[in-house]
C-alpha positions as a Python dict, from the first residue, in 0.01 Angstrom:
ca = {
    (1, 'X'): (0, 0, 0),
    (2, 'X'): (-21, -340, -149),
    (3, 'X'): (193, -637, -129),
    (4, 'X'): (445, -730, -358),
    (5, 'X'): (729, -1026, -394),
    (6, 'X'): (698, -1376, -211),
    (7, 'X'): (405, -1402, -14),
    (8, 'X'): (348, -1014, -32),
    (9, 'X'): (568, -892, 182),
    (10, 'X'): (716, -609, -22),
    (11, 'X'): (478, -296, -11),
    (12, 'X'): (399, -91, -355),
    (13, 'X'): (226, 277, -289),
    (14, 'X'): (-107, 143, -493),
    (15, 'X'): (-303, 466, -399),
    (16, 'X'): (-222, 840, -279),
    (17, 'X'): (-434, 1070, -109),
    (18, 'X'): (-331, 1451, -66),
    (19, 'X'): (-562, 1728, 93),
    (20, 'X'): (-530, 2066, 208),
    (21, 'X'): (-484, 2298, 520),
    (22, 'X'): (-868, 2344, 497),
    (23, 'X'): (-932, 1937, 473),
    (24, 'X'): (-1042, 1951, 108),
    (25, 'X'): (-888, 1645, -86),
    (26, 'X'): (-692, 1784, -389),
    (27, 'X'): (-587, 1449, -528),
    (28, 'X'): (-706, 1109, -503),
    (29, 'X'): (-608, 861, -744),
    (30, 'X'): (-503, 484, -759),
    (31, 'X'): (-178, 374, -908),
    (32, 'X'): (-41, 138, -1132),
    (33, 'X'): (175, -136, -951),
    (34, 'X'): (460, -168, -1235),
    (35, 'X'): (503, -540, -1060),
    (36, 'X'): (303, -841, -1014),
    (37, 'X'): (73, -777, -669),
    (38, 'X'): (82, -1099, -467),
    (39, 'X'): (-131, -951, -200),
    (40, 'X'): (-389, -652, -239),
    (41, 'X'): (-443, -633, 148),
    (42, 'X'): (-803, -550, 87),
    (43, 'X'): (-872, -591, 438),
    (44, 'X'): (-696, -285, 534),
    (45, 'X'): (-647, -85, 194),
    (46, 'X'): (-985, -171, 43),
    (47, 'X'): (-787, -212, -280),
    (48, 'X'): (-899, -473, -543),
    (49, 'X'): (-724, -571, -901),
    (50, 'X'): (-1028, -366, -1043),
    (51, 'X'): (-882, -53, -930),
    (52, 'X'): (-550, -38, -1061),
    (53, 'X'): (-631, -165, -1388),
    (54, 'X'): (-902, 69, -1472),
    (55, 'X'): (-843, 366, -1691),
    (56, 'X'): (-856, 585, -1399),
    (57, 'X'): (-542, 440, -1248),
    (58, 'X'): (-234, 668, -1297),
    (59, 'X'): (159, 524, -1348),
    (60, 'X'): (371, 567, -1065),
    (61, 'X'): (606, 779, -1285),
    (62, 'X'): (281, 995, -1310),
    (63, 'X'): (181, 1072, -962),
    (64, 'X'): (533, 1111, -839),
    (65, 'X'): (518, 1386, -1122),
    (66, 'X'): (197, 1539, -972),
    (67, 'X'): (307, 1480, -572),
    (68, 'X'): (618, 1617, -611),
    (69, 'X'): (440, 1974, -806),
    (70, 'X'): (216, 2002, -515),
    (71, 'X'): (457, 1947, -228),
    (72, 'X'): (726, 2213, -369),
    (73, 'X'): (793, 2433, -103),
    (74, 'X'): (520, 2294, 102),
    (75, 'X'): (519, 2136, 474),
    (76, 'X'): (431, 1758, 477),
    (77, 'X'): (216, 1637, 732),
    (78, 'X'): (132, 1307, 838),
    (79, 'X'): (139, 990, 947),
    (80, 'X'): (484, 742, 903),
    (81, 'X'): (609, 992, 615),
    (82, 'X'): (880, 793, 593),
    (83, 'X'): (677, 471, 457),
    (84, 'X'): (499, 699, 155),
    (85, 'X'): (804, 871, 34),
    (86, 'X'): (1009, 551, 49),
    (87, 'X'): (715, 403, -196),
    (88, 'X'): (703, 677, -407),
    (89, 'X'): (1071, 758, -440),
    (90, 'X'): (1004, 1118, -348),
    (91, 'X'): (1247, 1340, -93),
    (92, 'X'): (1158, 1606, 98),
    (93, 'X'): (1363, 1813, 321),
    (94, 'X'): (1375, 1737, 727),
    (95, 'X'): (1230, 2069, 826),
    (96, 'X'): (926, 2057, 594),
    (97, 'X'): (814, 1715, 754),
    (98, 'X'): (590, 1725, 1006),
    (99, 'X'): (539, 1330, 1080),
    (100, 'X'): (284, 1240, 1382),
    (101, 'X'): (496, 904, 1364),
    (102, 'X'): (795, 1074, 1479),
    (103, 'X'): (674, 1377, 1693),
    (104, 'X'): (825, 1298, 2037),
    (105, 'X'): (528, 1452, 2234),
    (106, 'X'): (285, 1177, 2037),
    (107, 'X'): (549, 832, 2087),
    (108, 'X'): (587, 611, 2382),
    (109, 'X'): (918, 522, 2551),
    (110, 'X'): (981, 174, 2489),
    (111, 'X'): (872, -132, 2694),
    (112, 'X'): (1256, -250, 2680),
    (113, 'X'): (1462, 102, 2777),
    (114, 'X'): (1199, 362, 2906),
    (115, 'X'): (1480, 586, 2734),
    (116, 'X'): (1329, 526, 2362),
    (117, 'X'): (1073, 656, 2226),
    (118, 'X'): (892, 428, 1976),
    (119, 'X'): (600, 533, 1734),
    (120, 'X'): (228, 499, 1837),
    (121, 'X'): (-73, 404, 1575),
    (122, 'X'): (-219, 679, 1400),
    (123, 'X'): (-570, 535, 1561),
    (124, 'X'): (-401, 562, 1907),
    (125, 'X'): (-335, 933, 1892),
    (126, 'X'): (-669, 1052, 1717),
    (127, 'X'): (-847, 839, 2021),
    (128, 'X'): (-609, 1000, 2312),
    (129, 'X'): (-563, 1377, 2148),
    (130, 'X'): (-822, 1424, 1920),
    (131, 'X'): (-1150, 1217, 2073),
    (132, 'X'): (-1288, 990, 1812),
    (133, 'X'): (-1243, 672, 1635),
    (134, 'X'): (-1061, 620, 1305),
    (135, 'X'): (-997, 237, 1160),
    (136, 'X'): (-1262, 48, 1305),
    (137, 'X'): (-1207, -306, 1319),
    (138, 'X'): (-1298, -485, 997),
    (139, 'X'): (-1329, -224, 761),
    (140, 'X'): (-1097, -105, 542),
    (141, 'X'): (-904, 233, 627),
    (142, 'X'): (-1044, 552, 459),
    (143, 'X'): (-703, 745, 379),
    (144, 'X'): (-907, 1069, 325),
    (145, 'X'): (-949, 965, 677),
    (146, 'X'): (-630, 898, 788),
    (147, 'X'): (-477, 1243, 628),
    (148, 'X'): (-727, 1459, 794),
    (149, 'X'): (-660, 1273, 1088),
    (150, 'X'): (-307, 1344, 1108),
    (151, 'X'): (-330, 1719, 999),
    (152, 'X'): (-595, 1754, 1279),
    (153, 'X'): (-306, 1618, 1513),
    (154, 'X'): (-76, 1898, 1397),
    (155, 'X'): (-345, 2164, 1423),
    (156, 'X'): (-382, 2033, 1794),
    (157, 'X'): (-66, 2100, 1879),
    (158, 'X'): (82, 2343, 1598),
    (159, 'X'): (237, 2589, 1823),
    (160, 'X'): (496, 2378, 2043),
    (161, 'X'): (539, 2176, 1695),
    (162, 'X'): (714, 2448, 1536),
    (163, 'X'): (887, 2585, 1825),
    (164, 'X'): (1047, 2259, 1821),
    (165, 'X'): (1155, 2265, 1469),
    (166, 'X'): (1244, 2616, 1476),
    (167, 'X'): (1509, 2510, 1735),
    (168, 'X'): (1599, 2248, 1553),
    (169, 'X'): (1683, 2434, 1249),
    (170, 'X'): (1877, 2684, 1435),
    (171, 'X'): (2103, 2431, 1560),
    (172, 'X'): (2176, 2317, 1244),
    (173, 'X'): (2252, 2647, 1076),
    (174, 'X'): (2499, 2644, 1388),
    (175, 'X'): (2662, 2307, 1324),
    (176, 'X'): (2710, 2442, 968),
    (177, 'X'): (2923, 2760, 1093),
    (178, 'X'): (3270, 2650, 1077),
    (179, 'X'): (3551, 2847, 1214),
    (180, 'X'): (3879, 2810, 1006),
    (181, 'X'): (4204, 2838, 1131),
    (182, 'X'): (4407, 2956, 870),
    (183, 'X'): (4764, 2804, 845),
    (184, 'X'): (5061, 2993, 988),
    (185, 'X'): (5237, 3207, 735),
    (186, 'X'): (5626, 3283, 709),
    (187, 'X'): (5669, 3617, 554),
    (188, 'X'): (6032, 3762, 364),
    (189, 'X'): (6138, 3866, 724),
    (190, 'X'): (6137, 3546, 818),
    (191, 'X'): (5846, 3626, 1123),
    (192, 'X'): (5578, 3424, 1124),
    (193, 'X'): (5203, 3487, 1179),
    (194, 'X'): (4877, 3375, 1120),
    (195, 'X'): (4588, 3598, 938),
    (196, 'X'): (4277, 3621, 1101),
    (197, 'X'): (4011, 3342, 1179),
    (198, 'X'): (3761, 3369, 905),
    (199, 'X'): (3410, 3233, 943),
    (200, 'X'): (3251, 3046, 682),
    (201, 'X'): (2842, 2999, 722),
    (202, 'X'): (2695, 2745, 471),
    (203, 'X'): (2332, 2754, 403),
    (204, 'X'): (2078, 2589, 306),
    (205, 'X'): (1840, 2760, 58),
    (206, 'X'): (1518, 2624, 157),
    (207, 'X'): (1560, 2801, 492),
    (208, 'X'): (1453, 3083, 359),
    (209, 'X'): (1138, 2940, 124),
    (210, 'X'): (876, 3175, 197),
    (211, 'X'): (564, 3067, 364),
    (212, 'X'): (227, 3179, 302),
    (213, 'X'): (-4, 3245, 542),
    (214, 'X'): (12, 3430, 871),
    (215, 'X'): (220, 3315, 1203),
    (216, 'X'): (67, 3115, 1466),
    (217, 'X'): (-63, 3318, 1740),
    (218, 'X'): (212, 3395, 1972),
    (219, 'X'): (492, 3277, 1762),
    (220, 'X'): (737, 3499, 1651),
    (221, 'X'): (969, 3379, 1318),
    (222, 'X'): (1320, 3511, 1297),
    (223, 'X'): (1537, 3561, 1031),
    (224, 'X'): (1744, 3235, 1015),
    (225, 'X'): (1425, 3039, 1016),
    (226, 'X'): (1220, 3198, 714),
    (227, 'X'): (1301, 3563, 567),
    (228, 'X'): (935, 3630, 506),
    (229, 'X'): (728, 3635, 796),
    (230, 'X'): (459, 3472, 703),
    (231, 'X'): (399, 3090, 758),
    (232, 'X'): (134, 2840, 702),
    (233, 'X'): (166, 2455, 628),
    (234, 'X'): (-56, 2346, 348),
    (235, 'X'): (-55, 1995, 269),
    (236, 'X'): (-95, 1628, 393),
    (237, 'X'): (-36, 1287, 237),
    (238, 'X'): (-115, 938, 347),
}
């Protein structure tokens, strides 16, 4: 990200890295800021004017084009998800996000109310799960480093990760069965009666976007969750 508006304080997505499950960077490109840049936060991005006026540089209207081809049908993993997709005006649906940020098992409860959880840095959780340094003080952050980084995080912990979300998506196919009670109904006879409760399930499509690559050992995927049984995430942004 680089800064944008009085003194820099709005962020602009200025470059987007995407690799795969196997760590192998499929796209890498800087982007056009469609605004004046008041601060290029070199310091941390490494970004200069130099690279988003070069030829190389894409629009935004570009590599939304290209992110959102790649991440069709695809789990998202990383690292404040919430941050890149807000910058690059992209959606993706709650149960393919898989956001280090927001993984309860990886946050900290709050200084103020031990009762909230609040995100930790993505250097914080690399150095406590994973065992090595990322972001080293004055240099700028890699963000082929920081993607890896955060799908190595998943991997780590993969199995209770999707446990969680399968339970999460099963509760919400629940919340979205809805029992009506049909009105009561005066007949010629003048009797009244009411039909039968009917049960009306709404779903959600994308539940059942097939996956494609085998289950995690020990996990078993049911019906409601994903007809095909095979499952693999693919890709990670930061």
């Amino acid at each position: 990200m680089v800064g944008t508006g009085p003194e820099g304080l709005d962020s602009a997505v200025a470059r987007v890295t995407i690799c795969n499950w196997a760590e192998e960077v499929i796209l890498d490109t800087f982007v056009k800021v469609p605004v004046e840049v008041t601060d290029y936060r070199t310091f941390v991005s490494g970004i200069e004017a130099k690279h988003l006026e070069g030829d190389d540089a894409l629009t935004l209207t570009e590599v939304r084009k290209i992110v959102k081809s790649i991440l069709h049908g695809k789990i998202l993993i990383g690292h404040a998800l919430e941050n890149d997709l807000a910058a690059l005006q992209i959606d993706h649906p709650w149960h393919d996000i898989r956001d280090s940020a927001n993984y309860p098992p990886f946050m900290k409860a709050a200084e103020s109310d031990s009762t909230t959880l609040r995100p930790r840095k993505l250097k914080e959780l690399v150095r406590d799960y994973l065992g090595r340094d990322i972001q080293h003080l004055g240099v700028a952050h890699d963000p082929i480093e920081d993607a890896i980084s955060a799908l190595c995080l998943y991997k780590s912990v993969r199995l209770d990760w999707e446990k969680s979300v399968m339970m999460q998506v099963a509760s919400a196919r629940l919340k979205e069965t809805k029992e009506i009670e049909p009105p009561l109904i005066q007949n010629s006879h003048n009797n009244r009666y009411r039909p039968k409760k009917q049960t009306t399930r709404m779903e959600h499509p994308t539940y059942s976007r097939s996956r494609s690559a085998p289950t995690p050992t020990g996990m078993t995927y049911y019906r409601g969750y994903g007809y095909h049984t095979s499952y693999y995430p693919h890709q990670n942004c930061s």
